[in-house]
Legacy VTK file of the C-alpha trace (Angstrom):
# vtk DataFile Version 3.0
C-alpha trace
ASCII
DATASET POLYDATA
POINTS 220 float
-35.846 37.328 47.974
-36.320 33.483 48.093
-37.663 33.016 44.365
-34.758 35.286 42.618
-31.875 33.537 44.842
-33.490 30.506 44.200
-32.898 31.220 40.066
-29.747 32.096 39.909
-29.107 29.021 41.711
-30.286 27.175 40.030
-28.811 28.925 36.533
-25.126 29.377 38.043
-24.163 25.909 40.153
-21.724 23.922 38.952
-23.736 20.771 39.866
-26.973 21.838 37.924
-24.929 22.818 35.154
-23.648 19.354 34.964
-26.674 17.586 35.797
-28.056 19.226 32.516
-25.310 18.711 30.668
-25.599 15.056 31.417
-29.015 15.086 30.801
-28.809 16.604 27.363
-26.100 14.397 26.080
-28.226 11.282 27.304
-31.021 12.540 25.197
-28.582 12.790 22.216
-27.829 9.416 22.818
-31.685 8.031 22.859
-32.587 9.503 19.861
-29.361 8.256 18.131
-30.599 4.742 19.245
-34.481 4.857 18.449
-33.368 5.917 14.993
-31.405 3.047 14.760
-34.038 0.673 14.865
-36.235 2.448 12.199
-36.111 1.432 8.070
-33.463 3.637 6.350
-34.000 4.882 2.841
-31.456 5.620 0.389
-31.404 7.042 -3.152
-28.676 5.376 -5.316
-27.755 6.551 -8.513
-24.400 6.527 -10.810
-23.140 7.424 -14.296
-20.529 5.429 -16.243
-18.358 7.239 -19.438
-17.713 4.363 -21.813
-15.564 5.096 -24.958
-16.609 3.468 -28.059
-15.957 3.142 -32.198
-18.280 2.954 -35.052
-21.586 3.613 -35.797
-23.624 4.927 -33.036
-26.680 3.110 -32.645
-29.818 4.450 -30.800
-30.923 2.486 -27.542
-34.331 0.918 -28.162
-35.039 0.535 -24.593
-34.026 4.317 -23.709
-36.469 5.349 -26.856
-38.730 3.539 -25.238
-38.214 4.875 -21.625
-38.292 8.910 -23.564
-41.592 7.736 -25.401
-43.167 6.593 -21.887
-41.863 9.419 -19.407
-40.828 12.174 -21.490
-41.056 15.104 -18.765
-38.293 12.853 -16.739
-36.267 12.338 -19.908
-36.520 15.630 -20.920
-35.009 16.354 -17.295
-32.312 13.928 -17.753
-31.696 15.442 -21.227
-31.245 18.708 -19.919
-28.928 17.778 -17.258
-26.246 15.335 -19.539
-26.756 16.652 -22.741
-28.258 13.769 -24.833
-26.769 10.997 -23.138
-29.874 8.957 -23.061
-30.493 8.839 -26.968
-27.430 9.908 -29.715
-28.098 10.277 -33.315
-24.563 10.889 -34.785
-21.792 8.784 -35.547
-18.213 8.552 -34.554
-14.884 7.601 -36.798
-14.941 3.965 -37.483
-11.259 3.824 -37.150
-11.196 1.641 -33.702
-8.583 3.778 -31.642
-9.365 7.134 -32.968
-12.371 6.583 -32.592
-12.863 5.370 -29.318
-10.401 7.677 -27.201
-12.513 10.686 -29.326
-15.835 9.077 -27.904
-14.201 9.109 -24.713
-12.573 12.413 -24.602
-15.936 13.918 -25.539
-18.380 11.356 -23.365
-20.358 10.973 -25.942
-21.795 7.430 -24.436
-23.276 7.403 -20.986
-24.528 4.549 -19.042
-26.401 5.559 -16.090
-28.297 4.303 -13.012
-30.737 4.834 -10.096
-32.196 3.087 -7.104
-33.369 2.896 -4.144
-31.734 1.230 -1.397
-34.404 0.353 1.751
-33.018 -1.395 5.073
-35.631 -2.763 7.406
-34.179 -3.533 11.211
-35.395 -6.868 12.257
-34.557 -9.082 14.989
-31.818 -5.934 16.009
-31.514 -7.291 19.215
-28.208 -5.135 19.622
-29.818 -2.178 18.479
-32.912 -2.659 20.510
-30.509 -3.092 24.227
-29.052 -0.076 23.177
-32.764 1.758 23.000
-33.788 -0.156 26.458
-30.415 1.151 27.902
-30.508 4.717 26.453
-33.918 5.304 27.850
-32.899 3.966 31.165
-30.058 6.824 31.481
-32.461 9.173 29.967
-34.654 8.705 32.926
-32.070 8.268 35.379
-29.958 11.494 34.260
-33.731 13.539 34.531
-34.368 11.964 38.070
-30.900 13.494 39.023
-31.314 16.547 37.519
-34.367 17.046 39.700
-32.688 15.551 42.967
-30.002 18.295 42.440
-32.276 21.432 42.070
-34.685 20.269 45.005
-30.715 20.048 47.014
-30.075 23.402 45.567
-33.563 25.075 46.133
-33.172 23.329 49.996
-29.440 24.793 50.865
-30.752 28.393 48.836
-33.697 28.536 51.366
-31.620 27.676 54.252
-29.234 30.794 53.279
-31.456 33.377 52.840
-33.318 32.032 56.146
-29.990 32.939 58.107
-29.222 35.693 56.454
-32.273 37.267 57.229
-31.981 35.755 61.042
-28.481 37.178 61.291
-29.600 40.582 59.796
-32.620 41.102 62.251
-29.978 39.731 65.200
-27.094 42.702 64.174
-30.295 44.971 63.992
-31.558 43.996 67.295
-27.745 44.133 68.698
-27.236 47.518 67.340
-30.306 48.693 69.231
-29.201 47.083 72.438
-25.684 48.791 71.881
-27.159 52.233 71.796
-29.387 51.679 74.668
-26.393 50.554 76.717
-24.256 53.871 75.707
-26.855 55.953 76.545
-27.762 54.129 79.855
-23.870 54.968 80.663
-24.202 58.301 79.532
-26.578 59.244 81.764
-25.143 57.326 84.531
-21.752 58.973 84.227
-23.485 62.710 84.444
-25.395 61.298 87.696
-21.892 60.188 89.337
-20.770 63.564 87.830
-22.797 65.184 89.791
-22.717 62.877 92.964
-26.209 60.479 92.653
-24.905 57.422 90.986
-21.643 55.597 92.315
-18.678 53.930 90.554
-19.891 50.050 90.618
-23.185 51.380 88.554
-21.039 53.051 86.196
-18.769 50.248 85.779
-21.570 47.983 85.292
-22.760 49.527 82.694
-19.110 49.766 81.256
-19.380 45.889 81.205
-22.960 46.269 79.651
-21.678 48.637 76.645
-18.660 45.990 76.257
-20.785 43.533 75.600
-23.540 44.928 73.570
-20.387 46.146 71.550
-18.762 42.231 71.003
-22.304 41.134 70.683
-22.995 43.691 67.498
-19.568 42.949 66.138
-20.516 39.102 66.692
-23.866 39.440 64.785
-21.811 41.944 61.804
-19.368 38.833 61.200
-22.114 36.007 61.124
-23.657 38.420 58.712
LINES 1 221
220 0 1 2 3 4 5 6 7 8 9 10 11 12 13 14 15 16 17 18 19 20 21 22 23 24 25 26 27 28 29 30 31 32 33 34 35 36 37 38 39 40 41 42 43 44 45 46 47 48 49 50 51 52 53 54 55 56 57 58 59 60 61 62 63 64 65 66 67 68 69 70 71 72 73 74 75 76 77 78 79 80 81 82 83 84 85 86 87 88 89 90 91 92 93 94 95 96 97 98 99 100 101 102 103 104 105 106 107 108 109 110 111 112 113 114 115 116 117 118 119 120 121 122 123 124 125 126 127 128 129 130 131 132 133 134 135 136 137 138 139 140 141 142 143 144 145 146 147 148 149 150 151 152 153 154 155 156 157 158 159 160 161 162 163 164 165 166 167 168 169 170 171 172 173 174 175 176 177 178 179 180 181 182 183 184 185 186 187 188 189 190 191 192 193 194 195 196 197 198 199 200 201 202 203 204 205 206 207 208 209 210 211 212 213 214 215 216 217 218 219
């Protein structure tokens, strides 16, 4: 029927294939441009080995920082193994010392932070958002000039398909009427109440019913 011919239209052309194709890629593209105009956020963090001689000393300010948070420097703690606060000491000797410090990374330095970028005055960025919705409508727009096309040329099949089917039916029937017309017209010359020019018209008749069946079968 119309509706199901109609579907697989409108799931198998080439043109609506590409139309949505198009149309997802320029949705790809908007939301690649409205995120660029909104704040980013980014976590920063880094860790630094340094080798050292001497006496190790304890960090006031990371005692501090342990005394304030303790459940984050217990965290930390667990993660670097005592980086944050050492209570050893390491051979004073300066180079035996200081490539041992640094072949065990004993002394950390570390860091975190957050990095926050605010778009303003993007002009550049904000085009780019005008434009991308632009082809966002555009490419929907086409996509729904192509199916109505489809859905019109799909109608207009099936209409003549149908036309051409009840035409070969209505030829067929004609056909058989005309062979049976000569039929009969043949046993009344046969037996001397019909003439020649009858039967020969109705030849012609069955001739053309025939082309006119085998006309309809091809459009078909």
């Amino acid at each position: 029927d119309d509706s199901s011919s109609i579907t697989r239209a409108l799931d198998q052309r080439a043109e609506i294939l590409q139309a949505r194709e198009d149309l997802a890629g320029r949705k790809e593209a908007l939301a690649l441009s409205r995120n660029a105009l909104l704040p980013s956020l980014n976590l920063v963090g880094g860790v630094k080995v340094t080798g050292l001689a001497g006496t190790e000393k304890q960090n006031q300010a990371l005692i501090d920082f342990r005394d304030q948070y303790p459940a984050i420097y217990d965290l930390l703690d667990a993660l670097f193994g005592g980086l944050l606060v050492g209570s050893g000491t390491v051979d004073r000797g300066l180079v035996g010392g200081y490539l041992d410090a640094l072949e065990n990374m004993d002394f950390f330095t570390w860091s975190v932070g957050v990095n926050i970028e605010i778009p303003l005055g993007n002009d550049t960025a904000e085009s780019r958002y005008i434009q991308a919705v632009a082809d966002e409508k555009r490419s929907q727009e086409n996509l729904k000039s192509v199916s109505r096309k489809v859905q019109i040329e799909v109608r207009e099949i099936v209409r003549r398909v149908h036309t051409n089917q009840e035409r070969l039916e209505t030829t067929a029937l004609t056909r058989e009427l005309a062979e049976k017309n000569l039929a009969a017209e043949e046993e009344k010359l046969a037996r001397g109440y019909s003439s020649s020019q009858e039967v020969l018209d109705l030849q012609v008749a069955v001739a053309e019913a025939r082309a006119s069946e085998l006309k309809a079968r091809t459009d078909l």
